[in-house]
C-alpha positions in Angstrom: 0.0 0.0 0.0 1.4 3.6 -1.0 2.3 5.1 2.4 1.3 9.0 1.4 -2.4 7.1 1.1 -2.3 5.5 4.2 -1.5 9.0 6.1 -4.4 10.8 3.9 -6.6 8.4 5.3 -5.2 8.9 8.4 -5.2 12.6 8.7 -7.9 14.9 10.6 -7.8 18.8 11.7 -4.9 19.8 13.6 -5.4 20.5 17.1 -3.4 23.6 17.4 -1.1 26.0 15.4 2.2 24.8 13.8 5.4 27.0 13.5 8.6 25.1 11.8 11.4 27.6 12.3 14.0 27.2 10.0 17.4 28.2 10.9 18.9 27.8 7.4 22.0 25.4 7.3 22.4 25.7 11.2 24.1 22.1 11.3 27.7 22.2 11.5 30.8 19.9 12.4 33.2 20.3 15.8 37.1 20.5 14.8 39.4 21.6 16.5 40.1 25.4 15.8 36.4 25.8 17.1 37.9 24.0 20.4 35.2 21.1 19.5 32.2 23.3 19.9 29.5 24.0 16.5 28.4 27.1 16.8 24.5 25.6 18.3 27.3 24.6 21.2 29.1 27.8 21.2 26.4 30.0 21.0 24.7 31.5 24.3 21.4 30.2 23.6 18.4 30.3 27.1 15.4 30.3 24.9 15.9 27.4 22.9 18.0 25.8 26.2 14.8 26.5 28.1 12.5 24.6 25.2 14.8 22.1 24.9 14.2 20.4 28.5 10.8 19.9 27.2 11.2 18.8 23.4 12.1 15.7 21.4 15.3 15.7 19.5 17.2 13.9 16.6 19.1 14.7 13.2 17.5 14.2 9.9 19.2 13.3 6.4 18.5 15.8 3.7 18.0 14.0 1.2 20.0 10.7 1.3 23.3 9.5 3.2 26.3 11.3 1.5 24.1 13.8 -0.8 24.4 17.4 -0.4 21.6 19.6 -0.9 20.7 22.7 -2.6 18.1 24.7 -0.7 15.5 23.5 -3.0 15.7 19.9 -1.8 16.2 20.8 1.4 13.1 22.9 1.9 10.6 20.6 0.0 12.0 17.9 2.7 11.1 19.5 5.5 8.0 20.4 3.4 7.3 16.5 3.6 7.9 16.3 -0.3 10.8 13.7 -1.3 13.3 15.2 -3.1 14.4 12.8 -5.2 10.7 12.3 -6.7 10.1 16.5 -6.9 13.1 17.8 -8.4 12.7 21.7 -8.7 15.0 23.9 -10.6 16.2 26.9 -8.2 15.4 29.4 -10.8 11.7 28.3 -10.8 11.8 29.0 -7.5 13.7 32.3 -7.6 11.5 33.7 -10.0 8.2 32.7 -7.9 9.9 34.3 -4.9 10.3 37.5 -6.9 6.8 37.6 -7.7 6.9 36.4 -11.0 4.2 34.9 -12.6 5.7 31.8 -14.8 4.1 30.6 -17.5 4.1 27.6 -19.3 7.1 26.9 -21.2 8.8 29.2 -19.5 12.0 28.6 -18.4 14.1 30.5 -15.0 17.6 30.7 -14.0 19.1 31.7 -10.9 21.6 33.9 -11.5 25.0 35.9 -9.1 26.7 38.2 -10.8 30.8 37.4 -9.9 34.3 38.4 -10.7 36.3 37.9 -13.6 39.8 38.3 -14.1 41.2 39.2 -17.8 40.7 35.4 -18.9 37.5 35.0 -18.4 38.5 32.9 -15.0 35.7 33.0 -12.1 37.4 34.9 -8.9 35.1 35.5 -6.8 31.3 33.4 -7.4 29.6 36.5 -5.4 31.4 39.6 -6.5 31.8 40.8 -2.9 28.7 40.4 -2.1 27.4 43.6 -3.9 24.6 45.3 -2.4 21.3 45.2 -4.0 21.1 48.8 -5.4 24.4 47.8 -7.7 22.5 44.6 -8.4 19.5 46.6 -9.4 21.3 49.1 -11.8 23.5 46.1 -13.7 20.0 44.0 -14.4 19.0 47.4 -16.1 21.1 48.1 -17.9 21.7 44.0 -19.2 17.6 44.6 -19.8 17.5 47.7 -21.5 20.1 45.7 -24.6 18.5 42.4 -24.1 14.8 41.9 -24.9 14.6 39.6 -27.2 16.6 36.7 -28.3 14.9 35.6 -31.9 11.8 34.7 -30.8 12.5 34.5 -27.3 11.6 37.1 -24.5 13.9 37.7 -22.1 13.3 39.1 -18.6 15.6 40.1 -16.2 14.6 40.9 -12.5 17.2 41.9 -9.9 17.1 39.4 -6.4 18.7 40.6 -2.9 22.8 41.7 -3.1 24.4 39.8 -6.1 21.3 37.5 -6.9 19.2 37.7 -10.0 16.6 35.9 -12.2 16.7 35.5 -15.8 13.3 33.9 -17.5 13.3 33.0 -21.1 9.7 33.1 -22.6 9.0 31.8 -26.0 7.9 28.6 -27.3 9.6 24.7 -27.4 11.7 25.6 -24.4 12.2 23.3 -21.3 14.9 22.6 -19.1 16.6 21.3 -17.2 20.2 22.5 -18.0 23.4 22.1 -16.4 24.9 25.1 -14.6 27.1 28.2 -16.2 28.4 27.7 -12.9 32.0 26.2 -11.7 30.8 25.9 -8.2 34.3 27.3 -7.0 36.8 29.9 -7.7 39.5 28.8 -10.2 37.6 28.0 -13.6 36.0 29.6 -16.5 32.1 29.9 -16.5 31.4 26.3 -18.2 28.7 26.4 -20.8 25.3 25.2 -20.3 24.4 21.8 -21.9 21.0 20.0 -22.0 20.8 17.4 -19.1 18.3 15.1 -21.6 20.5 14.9 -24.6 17.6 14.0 -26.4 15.4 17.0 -25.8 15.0 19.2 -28.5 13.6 21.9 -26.6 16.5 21.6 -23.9 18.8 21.9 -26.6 16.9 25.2 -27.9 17.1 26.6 -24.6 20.8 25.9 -24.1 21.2 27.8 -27.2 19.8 30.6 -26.5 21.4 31.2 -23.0 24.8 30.6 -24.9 23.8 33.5 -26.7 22.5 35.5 -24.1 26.0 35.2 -22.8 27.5 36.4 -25.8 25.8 39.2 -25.6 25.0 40.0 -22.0 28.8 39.7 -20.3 30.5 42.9 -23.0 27.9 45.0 -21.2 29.2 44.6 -18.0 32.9 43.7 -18.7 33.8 47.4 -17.5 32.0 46.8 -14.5 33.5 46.6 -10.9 33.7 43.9 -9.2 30.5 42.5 -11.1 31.8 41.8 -14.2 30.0 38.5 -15.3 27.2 36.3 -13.6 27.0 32.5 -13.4 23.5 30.8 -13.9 22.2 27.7 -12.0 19.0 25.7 -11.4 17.8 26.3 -15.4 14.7 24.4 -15.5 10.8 24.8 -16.0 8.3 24.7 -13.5 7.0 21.1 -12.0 3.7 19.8 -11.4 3.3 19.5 -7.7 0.8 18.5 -5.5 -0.4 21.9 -3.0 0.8 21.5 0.7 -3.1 22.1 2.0 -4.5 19.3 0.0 -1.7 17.3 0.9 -1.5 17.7 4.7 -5.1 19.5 5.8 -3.2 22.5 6.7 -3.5 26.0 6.0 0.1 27.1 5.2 1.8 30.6 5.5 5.8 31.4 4.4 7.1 34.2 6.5 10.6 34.4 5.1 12.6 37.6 3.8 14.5 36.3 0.8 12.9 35.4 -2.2 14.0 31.9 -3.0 12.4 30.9 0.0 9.1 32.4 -0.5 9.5 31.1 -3.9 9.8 27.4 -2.9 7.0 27.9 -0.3 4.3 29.5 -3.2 5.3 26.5 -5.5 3.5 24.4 -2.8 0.7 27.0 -2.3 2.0 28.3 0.8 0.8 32.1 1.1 3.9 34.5 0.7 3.8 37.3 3.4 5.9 39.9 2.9 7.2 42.6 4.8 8.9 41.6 7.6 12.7 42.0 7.1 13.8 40.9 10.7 13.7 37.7 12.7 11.9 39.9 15.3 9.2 41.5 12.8 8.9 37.8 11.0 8.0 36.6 14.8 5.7 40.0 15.0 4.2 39.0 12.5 3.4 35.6 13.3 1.7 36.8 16.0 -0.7 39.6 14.0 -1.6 36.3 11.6 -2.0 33.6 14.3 -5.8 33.1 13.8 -5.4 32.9 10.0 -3.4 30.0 9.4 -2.8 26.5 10.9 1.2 26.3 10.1 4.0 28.7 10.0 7.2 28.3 8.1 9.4 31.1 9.6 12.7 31.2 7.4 15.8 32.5 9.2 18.8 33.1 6.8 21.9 34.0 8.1 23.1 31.2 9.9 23.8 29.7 6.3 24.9 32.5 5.3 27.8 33.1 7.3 28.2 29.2 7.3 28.8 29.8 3.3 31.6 32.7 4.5 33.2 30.3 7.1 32.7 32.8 9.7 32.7 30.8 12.7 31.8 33.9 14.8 29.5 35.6 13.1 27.2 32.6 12.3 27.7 32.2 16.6 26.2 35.9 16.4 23.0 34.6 14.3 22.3 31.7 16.5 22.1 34.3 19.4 20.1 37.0 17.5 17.4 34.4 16.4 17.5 33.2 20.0 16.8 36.6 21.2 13.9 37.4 19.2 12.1 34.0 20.3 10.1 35.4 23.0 8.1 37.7 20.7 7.2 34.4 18.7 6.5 32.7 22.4 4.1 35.4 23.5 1.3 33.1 21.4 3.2 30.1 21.8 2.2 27.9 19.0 0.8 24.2 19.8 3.3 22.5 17.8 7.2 23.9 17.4 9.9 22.7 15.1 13.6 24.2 15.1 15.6 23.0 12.8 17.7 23.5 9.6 17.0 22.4 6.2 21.0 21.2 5.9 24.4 21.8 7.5 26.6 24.1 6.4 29.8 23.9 8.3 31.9 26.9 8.7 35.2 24.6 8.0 33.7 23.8 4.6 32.1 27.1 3.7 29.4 25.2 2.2 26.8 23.0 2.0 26.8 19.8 3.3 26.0 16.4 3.8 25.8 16.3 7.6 22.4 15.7 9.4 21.0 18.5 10.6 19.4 18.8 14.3 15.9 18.9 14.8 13.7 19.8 17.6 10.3 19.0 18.3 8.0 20.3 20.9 4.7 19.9 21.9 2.8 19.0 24.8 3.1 14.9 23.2 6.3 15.5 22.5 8.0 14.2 25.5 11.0 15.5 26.9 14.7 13.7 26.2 16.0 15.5 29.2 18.7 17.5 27.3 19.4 20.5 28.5 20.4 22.3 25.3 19.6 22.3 21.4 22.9 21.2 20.2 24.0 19.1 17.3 25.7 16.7 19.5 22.8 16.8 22.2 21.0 15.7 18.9 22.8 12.3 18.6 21.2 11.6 21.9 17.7 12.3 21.0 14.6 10.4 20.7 14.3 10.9 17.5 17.2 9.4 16.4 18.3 9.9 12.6 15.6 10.0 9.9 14.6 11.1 6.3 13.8 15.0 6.3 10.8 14.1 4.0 9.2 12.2 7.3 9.5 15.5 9.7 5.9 16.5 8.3 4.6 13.1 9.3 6.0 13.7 13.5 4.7 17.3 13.3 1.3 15.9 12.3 1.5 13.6 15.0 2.3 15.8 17.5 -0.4 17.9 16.3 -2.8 15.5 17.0 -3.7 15.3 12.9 -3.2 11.7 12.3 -5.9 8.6 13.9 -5.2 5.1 15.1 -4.2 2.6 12.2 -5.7 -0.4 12.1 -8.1 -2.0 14.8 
């Protein structure tokens, strides 16, 4: 019997609200520059220490032992959506976060713009992390030259600091692609090839970002230190099935950058936006608590300065979002998940494969007696190690969503 039918038959109203807080790549390794500690351990934490004592722990696998995730997978795991079975290109979801409205055939890239250096060899993948207004001004001027490519309409819309969107609209397109993207310092920007060989519409659409190169990268080959862009996640947007008529919950995505409330609309997740703060996204939790049943709460920066390998400052995040909790526990929700949606260890400045930690509390949730939300306090937790795609399935639970199976 198909399990997702067995827990459709099983599932009821939720007895409560839901928040899953999502402390993006908060996992992270102990070595020993850190003196053993991750920053969850080195961080001075008494909120979550305090909800700790009376939650449920464990680690969960991302996607599958050894894989690393993107965000995408990452987020439609804890979404309960298997991401080997919904794969979803990262400009898709880019371009829903920016409030685009795809259509079909359409086809989105996630784009940074970077360094170059006079050979055309990637320096820096983030060009310094420009701020947005410099973002803003380059993706005008790329779409004041580039509007068309034959038949093919292009749009450009500036993201948040180096990030951008392309979306090619014109007909027989369809991805996915492989990424004008080296992934590291070091290389030239590879060109994009179809990933289905056979595809004559990949192939189309490979062709016509080879020439949007051509003619995009002498407009800004003057420009300082954005002098280039990489694309990644080329693909058009999936089928897939809405998180309400999924799981009986009303969903809400309170999240600041776009990608995020991208991946939660492709679900059908309402996108509030506003809040730019951990503090105003708990604010605002509050203001919309008798409108929704569950909460995803996105909390950047811990992955952020994971990516930088700045042990301290990602230390710094921890504590911030740690600080702001209270505001979120002044309507406590019935059902509370902290966790990450992957590791990424300073030491690696990246994405990883690690498990990431997970609490659970709620008033079934039992308490595993740790004193701390740690990733090592983890290890030790009920919960033990499980598929991210099953974390939906315990916050049902814990909800009191799902009935008695069998006689």
């Amino acid at each position: 019997m198909n399990l997702d039918a067995v827990y459709q038959e099983l599932t009821g109203k939720p007895q409560g609200k839901i928040a899953l807080l999502v402390m993006d790549g908060v996992g992270d390794i102990a070595v020993k520059e850190n003196n053993y500690l991750t920053p969850l351990e080195a961080a001075k934490t008494p909120n979550l220490d305090a909800l700790a004592k009376d939650s449920a722990q464990g680690r969960m696998i991302p996607v599958a032992p050894g894989i690393t995730p993107g965000s995408g997978p990452g987020h439609l795991g804890l979404f309960g959506y298997d991401p080997l079975e919904f794969e979803v290109g990262r400009g898709v979801i880019e371009a829903l976060g920016l409030g685009i409205e795809l259509k079909a055939g359409d086809v989105a890239a996630r784009a940074n713009f970077c360094t170059l250096d006079e050979n055309g060899i990637v320096t820096d993948r983030r060009a310094g992390r420009i701020p947005t207004e410099t973002c803003e001004k380059l993706c005008a001027m790329l779409s004041a030259k580039i509007k068309k490519i034959g038949d093919v309409e292009v749009i450009i819309q500036p993201g948040k600091e180096h990030r951008f969107v392309v979306v090619l609209r014109g007909k027989g397109m369809e991805g996915p692609l492989t990424d004008a993207d080296p992934q590291k310092v070091g290389f030239p920007i590879p060109q994009v090839e179809p990933r289905d060989a056979k595809s004559a519409k990949a192939k189309k659409t490979a062709k016509v970002i080879k020439e949007f190169y051509k003619l995009a990268l002498p407009i800004i080959a003057k420009e300082k230190p954005a002098n280039g862009f990489l694309m990644r996640g080329i693909a058009h947007q999936p089928d897939i099935p809405l998180f309400e008529q999924r799981y009986n919950l009303k969903p809400a995505c309170i999240a600041v950058y776009p990608m995020y409330k991208g991946l939660a609309q492709l679900v059908g997740m309402t996108k509030i936006e506003g809040p730019q703060t951990i503090a105003e996204q708990f604010a605002t939790y509050k203001k919309l608590y008798d409108e929704y049943d569950f909460f995803f709460i996105h909390f950047k920066y811990t992955d952020k300065y994971g990516e930088d390998g700045n042990y301290a400052a990602k230390v710094k995040a921890i504590e911030d979002f740690d600080a702001a909790l209270p505001i979120l526990m002044e309507k406590r929700p019935d059902v509370i998940v902290v966790t990450g949606d992957h590791s990424t260890p300073t030491p690696m400045k990246g994405h990883s494969w690690h498990p990431q930690p997970v609490l659970i509390h709620s008033q079934f949730s039992g308490s595993d007696k740790l004193d701390r939300f740690t990733d090592t306090g983890a290890n030790l937790g009920s919960l033990g190690v499980f598929p991210a795609k099953d974390l939906i399935r315990y916050i049902q639970a814990n909800a009191g969503m799902l009935e008695k199976f069998g006689a």
